[in-house]
C-alpha positions in Angstrom: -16.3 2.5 -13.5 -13.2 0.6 -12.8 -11.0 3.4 -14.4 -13.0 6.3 -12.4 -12.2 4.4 -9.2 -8.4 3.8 -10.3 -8.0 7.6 -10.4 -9.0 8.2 -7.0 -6.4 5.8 -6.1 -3.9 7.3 -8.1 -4.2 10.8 -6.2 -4.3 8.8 -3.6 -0.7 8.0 -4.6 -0.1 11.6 -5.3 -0.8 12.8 -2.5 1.2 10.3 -0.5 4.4 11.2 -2.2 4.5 8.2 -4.4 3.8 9.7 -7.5 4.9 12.7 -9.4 2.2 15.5 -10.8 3.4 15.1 -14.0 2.7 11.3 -13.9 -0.8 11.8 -12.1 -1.8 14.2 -14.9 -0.5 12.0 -17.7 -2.7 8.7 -15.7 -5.6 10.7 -15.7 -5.4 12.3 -19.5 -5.5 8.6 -20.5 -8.0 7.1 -18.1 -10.3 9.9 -19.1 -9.1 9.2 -23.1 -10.0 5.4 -22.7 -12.8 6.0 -20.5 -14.9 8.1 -23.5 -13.7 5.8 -26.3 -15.1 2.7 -24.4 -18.4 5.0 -23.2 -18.6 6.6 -26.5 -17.3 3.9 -29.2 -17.3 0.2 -27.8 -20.5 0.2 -25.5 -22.9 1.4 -28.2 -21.1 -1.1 -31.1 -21.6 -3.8 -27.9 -25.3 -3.0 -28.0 -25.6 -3.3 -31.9 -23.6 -6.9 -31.9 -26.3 -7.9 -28.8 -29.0 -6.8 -30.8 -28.5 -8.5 -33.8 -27.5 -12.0 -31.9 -30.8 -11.0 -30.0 -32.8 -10.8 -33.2 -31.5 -14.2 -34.8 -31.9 -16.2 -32.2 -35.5 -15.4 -32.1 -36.3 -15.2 -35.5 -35.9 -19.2 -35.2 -38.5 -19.9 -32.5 -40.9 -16.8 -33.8 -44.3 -18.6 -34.6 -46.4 -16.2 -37.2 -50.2 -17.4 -37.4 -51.8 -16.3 -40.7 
């Protein structure tokens, strides 16, 4: 989210003369870029890693009556 609102601020800084279009093109290519790799890579190996923390620390209370 932090990235999505950063690019409105950057055209922000476009538009105010502060920035070039060639830079606010090449800040939004890699926003977008780092945006999908963290939506599409790092979020879903963050869930995994929860998971399996999740699943340890419960196998040790777990009570099973036979």
């Amino acid at each position: 989210m932090a990235l999505l609102v950063a690019n409105v601020g950057v055209i922000v800084l476009c538009l105010g003369g502060y920035l070039s279009l060639l830079e606010l093109v090449l800040f939004l290519e890699v926003s977008f870029a780092l945006a999908g790799y963290l939506g599409l890579v790092e979020a879903p190996a963050s869930h995994r890693l929860l998971a399996e923390a999740r699943t340890e620390m419960l196998d040790e209370i777990r009570i099973v009556k036979g």
